[in-house]
NUVEXVEX-46711 format. One record per residue: residue number from 1; x, y, z of N, C-alpha, C, O in turn; residue in one letter. Coordinates in Angstrom, 2 decimals. Example, Ala and Ser with C-alpha at 12.3 -4.5 7.8 and 13.67 -1.06 7.14 Angstrom:
2
+------+---------+---------+---------+---------+---------+---------+---------+---------+---------+---------+---------+---------+------+
: resi :    n.px :    n.py :    n.pz :   ca.px :   ca.py :   ca.pz :    c.px :    c.py :    c.pz :    o.px :    o.py :    o.pz : resn :
+------+---------+---------+---------+---------+---------+---------+---------+---------+---------+---------+---------+---------+------+
:    1 :   13.19 :   -5.69 :    7.80 :   12.30 :   -4.50 :    7.80 :   13.20 :   -3.30 :    7.80 :   14.24 :   -3.32 :    8.46 :    a :
:    2 :   12.85 :   -2.25 :    7.08 :   13.67 :   -1.06 :    7.14 :   12.90 :    0.03 :    7.87 :   13.41 :    1.14 :    8.04 :    s :
+------+---------+---------+---------+---------+---------+---------+---------+---------+---------+---------+---------+---------+------+
REM end
This chain:
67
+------+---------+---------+---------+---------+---------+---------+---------+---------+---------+---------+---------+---------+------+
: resi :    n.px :    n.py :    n.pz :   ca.px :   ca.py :   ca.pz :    c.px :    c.py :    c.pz :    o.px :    o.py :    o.pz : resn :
+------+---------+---------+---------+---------+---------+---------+---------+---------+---------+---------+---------+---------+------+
:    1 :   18.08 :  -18.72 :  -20.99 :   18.14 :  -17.41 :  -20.35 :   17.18 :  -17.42 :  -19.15 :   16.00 :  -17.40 :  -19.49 :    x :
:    2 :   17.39 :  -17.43 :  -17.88 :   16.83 :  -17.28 :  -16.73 :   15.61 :  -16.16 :  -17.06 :   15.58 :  -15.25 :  -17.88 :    x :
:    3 :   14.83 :  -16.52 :  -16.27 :   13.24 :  -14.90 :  -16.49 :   14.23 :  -14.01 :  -15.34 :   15.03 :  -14.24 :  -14.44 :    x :
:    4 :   13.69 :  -13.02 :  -15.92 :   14.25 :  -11.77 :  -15.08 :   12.96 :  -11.41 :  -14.08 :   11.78 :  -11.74 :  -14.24 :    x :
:    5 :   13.55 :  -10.64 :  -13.04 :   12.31 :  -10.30 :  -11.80 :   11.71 :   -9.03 :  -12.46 :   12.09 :   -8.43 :  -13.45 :    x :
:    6 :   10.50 :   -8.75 :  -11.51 :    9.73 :   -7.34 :  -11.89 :   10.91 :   -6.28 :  -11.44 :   11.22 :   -5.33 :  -12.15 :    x :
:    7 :   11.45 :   -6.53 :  -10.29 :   12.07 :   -4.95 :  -10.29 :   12.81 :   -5.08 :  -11.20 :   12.93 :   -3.96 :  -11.69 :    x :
:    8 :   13.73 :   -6.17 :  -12.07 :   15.34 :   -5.64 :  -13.28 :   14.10 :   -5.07 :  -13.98 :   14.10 :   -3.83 :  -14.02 :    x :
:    9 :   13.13 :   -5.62 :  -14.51 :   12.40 :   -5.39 :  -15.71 :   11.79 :   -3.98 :  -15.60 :   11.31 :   -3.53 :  -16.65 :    x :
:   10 :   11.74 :   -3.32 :  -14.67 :   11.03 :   -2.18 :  -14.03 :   12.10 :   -1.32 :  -13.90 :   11.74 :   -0.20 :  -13.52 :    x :
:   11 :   13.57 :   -1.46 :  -14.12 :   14.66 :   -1.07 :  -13.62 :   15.03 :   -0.24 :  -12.56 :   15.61 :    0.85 :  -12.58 :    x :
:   12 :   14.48 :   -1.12 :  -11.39 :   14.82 :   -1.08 :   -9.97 :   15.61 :   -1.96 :   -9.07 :   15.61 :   -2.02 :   -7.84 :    x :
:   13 :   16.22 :   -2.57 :   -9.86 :   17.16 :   -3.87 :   -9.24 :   18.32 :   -3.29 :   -8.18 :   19.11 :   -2.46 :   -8.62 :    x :
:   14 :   18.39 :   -3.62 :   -7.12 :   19.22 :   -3.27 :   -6.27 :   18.89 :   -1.80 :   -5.64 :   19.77 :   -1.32 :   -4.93 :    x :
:   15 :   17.57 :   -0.99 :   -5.86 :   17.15 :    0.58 :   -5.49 :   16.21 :    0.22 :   -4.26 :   15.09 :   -0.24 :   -4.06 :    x :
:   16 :   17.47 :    0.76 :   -3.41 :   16.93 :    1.23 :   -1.91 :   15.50 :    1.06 :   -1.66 :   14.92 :    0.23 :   -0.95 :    x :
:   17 :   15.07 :    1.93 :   -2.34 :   13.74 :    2.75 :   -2.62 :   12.43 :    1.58 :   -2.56 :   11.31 :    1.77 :   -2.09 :    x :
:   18 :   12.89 :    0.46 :   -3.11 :   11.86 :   -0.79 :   -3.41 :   11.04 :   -1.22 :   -2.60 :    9.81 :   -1.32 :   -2.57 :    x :
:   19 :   12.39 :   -1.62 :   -1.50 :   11.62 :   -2.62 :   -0.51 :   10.99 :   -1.58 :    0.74 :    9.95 :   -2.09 :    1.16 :    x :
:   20 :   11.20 :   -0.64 :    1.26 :   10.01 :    0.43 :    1.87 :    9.01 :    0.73 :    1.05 :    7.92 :    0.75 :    1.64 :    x :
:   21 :    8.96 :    0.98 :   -0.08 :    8.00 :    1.56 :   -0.89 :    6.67 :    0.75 :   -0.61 :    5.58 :    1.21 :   -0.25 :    x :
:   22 :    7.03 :   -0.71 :   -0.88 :    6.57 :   -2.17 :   -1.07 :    5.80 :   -2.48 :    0.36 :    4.63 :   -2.83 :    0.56 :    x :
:   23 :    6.75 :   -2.26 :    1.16 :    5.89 :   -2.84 :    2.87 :    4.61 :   -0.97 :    3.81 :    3.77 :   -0.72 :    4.68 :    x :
:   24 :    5.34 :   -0.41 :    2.87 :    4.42 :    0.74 :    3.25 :    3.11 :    0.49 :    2.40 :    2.06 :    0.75 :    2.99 :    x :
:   25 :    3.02 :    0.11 :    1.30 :    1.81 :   -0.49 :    0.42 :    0.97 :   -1.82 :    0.95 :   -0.24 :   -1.99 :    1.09 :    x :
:   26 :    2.07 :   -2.68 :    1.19 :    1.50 :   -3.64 :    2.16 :    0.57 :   -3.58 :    3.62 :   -0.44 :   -4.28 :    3.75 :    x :
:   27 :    1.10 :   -2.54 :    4.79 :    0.63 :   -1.77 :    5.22 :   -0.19 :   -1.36 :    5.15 :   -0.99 :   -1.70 :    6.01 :    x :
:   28 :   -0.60 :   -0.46 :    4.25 :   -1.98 :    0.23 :    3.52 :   -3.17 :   -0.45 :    4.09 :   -4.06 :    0.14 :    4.71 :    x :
:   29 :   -3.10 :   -2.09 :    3.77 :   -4.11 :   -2.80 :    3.84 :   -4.84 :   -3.07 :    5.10 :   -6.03 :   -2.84 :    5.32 :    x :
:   30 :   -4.05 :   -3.55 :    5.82 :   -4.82 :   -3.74 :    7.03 :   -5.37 :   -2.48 :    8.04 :   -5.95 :   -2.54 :    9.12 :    x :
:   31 :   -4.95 :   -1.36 :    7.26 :   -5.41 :    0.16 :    7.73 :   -6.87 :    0.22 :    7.33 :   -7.82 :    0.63 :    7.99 :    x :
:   32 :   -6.83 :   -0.30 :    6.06 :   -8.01 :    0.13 :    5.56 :   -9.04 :   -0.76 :    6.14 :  -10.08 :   -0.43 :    6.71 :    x :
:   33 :   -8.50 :   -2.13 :    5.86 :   -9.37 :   -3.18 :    6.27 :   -9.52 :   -3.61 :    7.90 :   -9.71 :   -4.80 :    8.12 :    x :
:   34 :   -9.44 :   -2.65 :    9.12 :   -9.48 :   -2.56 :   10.23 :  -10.67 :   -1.76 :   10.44 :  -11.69 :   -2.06 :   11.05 :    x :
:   35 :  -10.23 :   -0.23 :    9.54 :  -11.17 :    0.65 :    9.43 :  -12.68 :    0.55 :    8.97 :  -13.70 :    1.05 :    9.46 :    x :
:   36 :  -12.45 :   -0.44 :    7.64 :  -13.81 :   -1.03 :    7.86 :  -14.85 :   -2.15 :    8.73 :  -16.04 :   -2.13 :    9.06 :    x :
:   37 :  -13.73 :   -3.09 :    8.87 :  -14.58 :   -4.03 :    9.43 :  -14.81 :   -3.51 :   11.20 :  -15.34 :   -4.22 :   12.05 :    x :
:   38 :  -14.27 :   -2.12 :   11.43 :  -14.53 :   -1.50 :   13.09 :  -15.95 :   -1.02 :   12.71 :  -16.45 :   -0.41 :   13.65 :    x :
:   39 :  -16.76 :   -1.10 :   11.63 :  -17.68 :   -0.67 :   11.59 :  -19.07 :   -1.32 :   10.84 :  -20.09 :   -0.96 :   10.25 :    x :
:   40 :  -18.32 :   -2.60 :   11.33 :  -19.03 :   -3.71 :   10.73 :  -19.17 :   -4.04 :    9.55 :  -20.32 :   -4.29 :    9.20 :    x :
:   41 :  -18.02 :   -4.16 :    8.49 :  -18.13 :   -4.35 :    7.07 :  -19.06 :   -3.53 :    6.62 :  -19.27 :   -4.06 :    5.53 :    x :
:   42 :  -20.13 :   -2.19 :    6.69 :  -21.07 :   -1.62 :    5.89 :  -20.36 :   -0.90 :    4.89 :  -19.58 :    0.02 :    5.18 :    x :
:   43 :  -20.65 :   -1.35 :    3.46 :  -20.39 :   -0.93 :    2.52 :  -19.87 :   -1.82 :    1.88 :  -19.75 :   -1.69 :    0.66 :    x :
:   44 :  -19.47 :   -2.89 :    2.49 :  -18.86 :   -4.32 :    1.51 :  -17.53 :   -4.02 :    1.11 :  -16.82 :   -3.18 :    1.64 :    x :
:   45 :  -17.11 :   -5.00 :   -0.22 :  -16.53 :   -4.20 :   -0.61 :  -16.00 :   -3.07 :   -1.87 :  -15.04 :   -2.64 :   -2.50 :    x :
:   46 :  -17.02 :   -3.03 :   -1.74 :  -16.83 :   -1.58 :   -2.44 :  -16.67 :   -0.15 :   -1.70 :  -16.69 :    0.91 :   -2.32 :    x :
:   47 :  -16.53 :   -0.24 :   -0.32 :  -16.04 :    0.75 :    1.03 :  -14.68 :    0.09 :    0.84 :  -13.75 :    0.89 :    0.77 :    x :
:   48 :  -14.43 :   -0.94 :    0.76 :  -13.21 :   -1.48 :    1.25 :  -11.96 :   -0.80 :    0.19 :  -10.89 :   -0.33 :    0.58 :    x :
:   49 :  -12.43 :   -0.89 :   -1.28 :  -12.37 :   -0.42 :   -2.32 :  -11.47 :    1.33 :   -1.99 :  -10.28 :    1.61 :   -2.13 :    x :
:   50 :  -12.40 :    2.04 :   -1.63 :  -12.20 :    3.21 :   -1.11 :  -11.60 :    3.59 :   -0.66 :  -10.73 :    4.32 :   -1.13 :    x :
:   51 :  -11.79 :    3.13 :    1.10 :  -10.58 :    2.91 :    2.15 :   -9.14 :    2.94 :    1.85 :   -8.33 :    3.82 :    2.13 :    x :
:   52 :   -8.90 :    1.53 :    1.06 :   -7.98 :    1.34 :    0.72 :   -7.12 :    2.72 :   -0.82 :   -5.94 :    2.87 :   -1.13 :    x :
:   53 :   -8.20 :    3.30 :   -1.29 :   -7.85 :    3.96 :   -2.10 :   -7.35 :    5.52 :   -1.32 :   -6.51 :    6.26 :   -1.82 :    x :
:   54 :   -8.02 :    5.77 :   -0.12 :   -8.24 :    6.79 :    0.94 :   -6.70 :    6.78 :    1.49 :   -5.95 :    7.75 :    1.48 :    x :
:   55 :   -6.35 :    5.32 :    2.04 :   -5.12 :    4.95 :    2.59 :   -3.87 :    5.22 :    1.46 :   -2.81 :    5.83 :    1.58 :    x :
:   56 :   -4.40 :    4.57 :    0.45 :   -2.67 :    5.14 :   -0.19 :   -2.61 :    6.51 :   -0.44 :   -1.48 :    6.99 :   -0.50 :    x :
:   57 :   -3.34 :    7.08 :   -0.56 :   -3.90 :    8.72 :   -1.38 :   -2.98 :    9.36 :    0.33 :   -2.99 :   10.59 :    0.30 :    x :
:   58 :   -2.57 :    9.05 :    1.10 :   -2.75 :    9.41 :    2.38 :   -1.32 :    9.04 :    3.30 :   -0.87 :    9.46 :    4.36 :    x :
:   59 :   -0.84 :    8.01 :    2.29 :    1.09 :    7.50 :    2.65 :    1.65 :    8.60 :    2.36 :    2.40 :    8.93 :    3.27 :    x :
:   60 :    1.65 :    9.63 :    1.16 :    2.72 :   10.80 :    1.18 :    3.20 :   11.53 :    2.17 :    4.36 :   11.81 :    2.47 :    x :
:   61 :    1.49 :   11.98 :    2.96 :    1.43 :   12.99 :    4.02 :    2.03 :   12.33 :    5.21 :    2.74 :   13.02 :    5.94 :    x :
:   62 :    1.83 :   11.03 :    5.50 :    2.26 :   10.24 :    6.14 :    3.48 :    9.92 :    6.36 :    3.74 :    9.46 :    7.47 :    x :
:   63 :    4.41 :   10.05 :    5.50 :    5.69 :    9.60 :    5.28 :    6.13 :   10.99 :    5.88 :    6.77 :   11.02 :    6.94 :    x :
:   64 :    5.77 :   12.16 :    5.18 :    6.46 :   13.48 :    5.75 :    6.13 :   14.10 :    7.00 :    6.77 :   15.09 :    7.35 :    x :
:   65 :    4.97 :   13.50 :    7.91 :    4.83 :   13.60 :    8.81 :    5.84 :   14.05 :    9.76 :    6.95 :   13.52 :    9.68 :    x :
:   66 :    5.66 :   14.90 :   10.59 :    6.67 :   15.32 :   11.73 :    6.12 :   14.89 :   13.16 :    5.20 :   15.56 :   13.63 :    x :
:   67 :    6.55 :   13.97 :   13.79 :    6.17 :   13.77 :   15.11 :    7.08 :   14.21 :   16.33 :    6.69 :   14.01 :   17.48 :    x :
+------+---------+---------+---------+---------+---------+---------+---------+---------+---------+---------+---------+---------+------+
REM end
């Protein structure tokens, strides 16, 4: 029996929804980690930690954004 992927097992196989979800999370990162190191890594990472927790907390509003 072949291993099955995380999305069948997650039952998201073939849902739209996945692969944006996924690169907007991906994303996340170098937001955060720009934001810190523009300020010279202070806080290590445990700022980085944050940031990054700041950044996803912060994709909803983002997504519904009206420009």
């Amino acid at each position: 029996m072949p291993p099955s992927s995380g999305s069948a097992r997650a039952g998201l196989a073939g849902d739209v929804r996945l692969r944006p979800a996924v690169e907007i999370m991906i994303a996340a990162w170098p937001c955060a980690a720009l934001t810190c190191t523009g300020t010279g890594g202070v806080g290590g990472r445990e700022r980085l930690g944050r940031l990054l927790d700041e950044t996803f907390a912060a994709v909803p509003g983002g997504i519904n954004l009206a420009i």
